[in-house]
Structures are given as structure tokens and as C-alpha cells.
N, C-alpha and C positions, 0 to 999 in steps of 0.2 A: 472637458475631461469627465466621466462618469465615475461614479462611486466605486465601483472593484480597483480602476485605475489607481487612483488617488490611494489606496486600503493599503497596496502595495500586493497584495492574494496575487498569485500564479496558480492558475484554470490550469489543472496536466488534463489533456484527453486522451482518451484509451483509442491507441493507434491497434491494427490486427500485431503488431509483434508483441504490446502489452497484452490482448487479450490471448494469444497464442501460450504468454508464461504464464498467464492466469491460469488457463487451463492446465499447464502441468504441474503445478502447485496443486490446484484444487483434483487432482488425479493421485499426485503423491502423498498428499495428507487426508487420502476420505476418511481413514481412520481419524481422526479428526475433528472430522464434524464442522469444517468450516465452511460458511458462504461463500460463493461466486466472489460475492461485491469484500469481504476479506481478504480472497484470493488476488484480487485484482487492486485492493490497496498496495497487497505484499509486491506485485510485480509492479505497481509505479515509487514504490520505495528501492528495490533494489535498481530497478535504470535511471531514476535521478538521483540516485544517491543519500536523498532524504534520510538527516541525520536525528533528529527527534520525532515523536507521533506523540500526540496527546490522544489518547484512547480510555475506551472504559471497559471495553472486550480482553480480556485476559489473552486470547489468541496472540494479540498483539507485543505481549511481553516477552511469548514464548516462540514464536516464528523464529527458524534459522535464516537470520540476513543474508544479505554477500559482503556485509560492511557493517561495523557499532553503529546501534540503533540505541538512543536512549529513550527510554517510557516514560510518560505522565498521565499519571489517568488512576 
């Protein structure tokens, strides 16, 4: 068993329908000013449902989920 195993960490990989909502995020909010790779958090939070984010990016507090998101950071 190798170390991420064991940590118990769940690897999400950006399949084309995450980078597809990536994109419409990162379209809907240029006003904004967010990054790609922000964008592309916010789309594997709303399809796995991912219910905390530990962040230090303010974006992250203020992004409209599809589901309560709580912040720490």
C-alpha cells in the first residue's frame, strides 16, 4: 500500500465535463478576476459535492455553490 493510500486523500481528475464547467465559470465571472485552476476547483466542488474547502483565496468564500460550502482559511 503506498502513502496517498494509506492518508486516505481522494486524487479528483479533471475529466473534459469538469474542464467544460470550468470554463463557464471562468466566462461567467471574468469580472472577477479568477484563475483557470479556481475555476476548475469551483467545478470539482460542485460535481462531488465537496462540502468544506480549506482556502486562503477570498474567491473561495464568495463563489456561488450548487450546495453549502463551508470555508476555512
Amino acid at each position: 500500500m503506498d502513502e496517498i493510500a494509506r492518508s486516505h486523500i481522494i486524487i479528483l481528475r479533471v475529466t473534459e465535463e469538469i474542464e467544460a464547467s470550468a470554463k463557464l465559470i471562468f466566462r461567467r465571472f471574468e469580472d472577477k478576476r479568477l484563475s483557470f485552476t479556481d475555476c476548475t476547483s469551483f467545478a470539482l466542488i460542485n460535481q462531488f459535492g465537496i462540502e468544506a474547502v480549506f482556502a486562503f483565496d477570498e474567491h473561495f468564500r464568495y463563489h456561488p455553490y450548487t450546495h453549502a460550502v463551508k470555508f476555512f482559511g
